[in-house]
C-alpha positions, 0 to 999 in steps of 0.5 A: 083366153084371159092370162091367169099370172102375169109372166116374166117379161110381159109389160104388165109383170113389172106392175104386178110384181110391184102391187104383191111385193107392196102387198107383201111389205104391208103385211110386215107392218111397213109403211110405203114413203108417200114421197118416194114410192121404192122407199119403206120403212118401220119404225118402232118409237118405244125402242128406238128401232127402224128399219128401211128397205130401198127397193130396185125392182127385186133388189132390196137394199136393207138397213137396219138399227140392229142386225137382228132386225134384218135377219127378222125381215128376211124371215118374214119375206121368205115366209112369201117368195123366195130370198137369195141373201147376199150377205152385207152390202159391198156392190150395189148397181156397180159401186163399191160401199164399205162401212165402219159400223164403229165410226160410223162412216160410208164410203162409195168407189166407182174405181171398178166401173170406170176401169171397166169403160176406160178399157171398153173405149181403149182408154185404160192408158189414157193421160190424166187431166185435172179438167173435165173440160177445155175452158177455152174450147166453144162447142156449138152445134156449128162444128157439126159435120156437114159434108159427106166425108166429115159424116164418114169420119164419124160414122163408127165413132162410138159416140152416143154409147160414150155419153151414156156410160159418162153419164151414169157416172155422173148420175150416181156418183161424179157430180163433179163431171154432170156439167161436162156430160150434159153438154156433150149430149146436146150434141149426140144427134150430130157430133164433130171430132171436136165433140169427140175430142171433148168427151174424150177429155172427160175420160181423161179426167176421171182416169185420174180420179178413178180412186177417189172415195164419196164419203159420208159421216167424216164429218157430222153436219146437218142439210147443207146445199150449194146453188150457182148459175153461170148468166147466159154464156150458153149458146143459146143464151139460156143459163146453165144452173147446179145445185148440190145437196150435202149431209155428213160431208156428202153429196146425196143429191145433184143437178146441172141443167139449162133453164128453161128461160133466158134470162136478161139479168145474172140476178134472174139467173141466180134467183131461178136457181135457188127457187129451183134449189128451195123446192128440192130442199123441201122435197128432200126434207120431206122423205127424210122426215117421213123415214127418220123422223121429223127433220127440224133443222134448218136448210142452209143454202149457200149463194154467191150472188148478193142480189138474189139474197137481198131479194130473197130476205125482203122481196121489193118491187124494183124496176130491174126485177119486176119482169121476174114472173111470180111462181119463181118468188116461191123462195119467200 
């Protein structure tokens, strides 16, 4: 027997979908981002207009220089499947957006999915903490229970599901908690009280920023990014290194990660992480190129670290970083 249509829920109708909602697209003149595949866009250089579809499997999020170019597209997409349109924007994925067309401003709330977490792990009355965590505490993998008793104790503790509703917090809106999660999931196999203490304290301190808005176009400003690298103060002496990427105000792009290497200088650190900086700063000049144009500004990437700045203005052998392997001079 051969499958003649491919069924909703078969691990083929993902990619099917896929291949006839491109399928689709293309026959509406729009282009797919060679950079980042969800993305289309269509431009129309003579009048000024584009037109950009984000797609999540079969959400679409559209933005548009006009509305009649939205309701154009409907239409075209109707012509093919069926359309359930739900008006402006306002939910997406469990964020709140709102828009002021006339100042020309987002504004993004997670205010209802963090109320919403807080009440599934009885927190909703939780003391606000202005830290996501103790400066003080050294969590290791050390602290794991180890005896038969410490293992009942944590048995039902909710742990695993904790991390991984924090973390989709930090994914999409609160880079300012991404370090703090990521720790704690490193001990997810495992965990001790004094590792559940510590992810409590996380819901602590977003319970008292629950009502704080990511905002965009405050403030008109070109590719900004920040990089920073902590040495080697992890456990196992492998650096802890972040970048944040801002546009009109706003962070649009973050990451905190254990670097592969352990490094035996803050300047090596440091260096790696703004290598690593580099090469996404490219990649996000590149899809926004490609979608609005091209980007001509220059990237500015800011580093606390003079050494690695004098090394990435005019790279000299020196016997302190002549161990540096090459592919990490990608930054010259």
């Amino acid at each position: 027997m051969r499958l003649q249509k491919a069924l909703y829920g078969l691990k083929q109708a993902r990619h099917r979908w896929y291949q006839t909602f491109s399928t689709i697209l293309s026959t509406l003149s729009f282009t797919q981002c060679s950079i980042d595949q969800a993305v289309y866009h269509k431009m129309n250089a003579a009048a000024c207009k584009l037109t950009v579809i984000v797609v999540h499997v079969d959400d679409c999020t559209i933005a548009a220089s006009t509305p009649h170019l939205v309701d154009d597209l409907k239409a075209g997409l109707s012509k093919h499947v069926e359309v359930t349109d739900l008006g402006e924007l306002h939910w997406m994925l469990g964020i709140e957006v709102k828009h002021d067309q006339a100042a020309g401003t987002i504004h993004l709330s997670q205010q209802a999915y963090i109320d919403t977490i807080l009440k599934c792990f009885n927190l909703t009355n939780a003391k606000p903490l202005s830290t996501p965590m103790d400066v003080q505490a050294r969590l290791t993998s050390e602290q794991a229970p180890a005896s038969a008793a410490k293992f009942v104790t944590m048995h039902d503790v909710p742990y695993c599901e904790a991390v991984g509703t924090l973390n989709w917090a930090a994914l999409t809106m609160r880079p300012n908690i991404l370090f703090a999660v990521s720790t704690m999931a490193r001990f997810a196999s495992n965990p001790s009280p004094a590792h559940w203490e510590a992810v409590k304290q996380i819901f602590h301190y977003l319970a008292s920023l629950r009502d704080l808005w990511l905002s965009y176009g405050e403030a008109r400003c070109t590719l900004i990014s920040y990089t920073n690298a902590d040495g080697s103060m992890a456990e196992d002496c492998h650096a802890i290194s972040g970048y944040t990427f801002l546009i009109d105000s706003g962070a649009i792009l973050w990451s905190s990660k254990w670097q592969e290497i352990v490094s035996l200088s803050t300047t090596k650190s440091e260096y790696v992480m703004a290598t690593h900086g580099v090469k996404e700063a490219l990649w996000l000049c590149s899809l926004l190129s490609e979608v609005f144009g091209p980007f001509k500004d220059p990237t500015t990437m800011l580093c606390n670290n003079q050494s690695v700045i004098a090394l990435a203005r005019d790279h000299q052998y020196h016997a302190c970083t002549k161990h540096i392997d090459v592919h990490f001079h990608f930054i010259h």
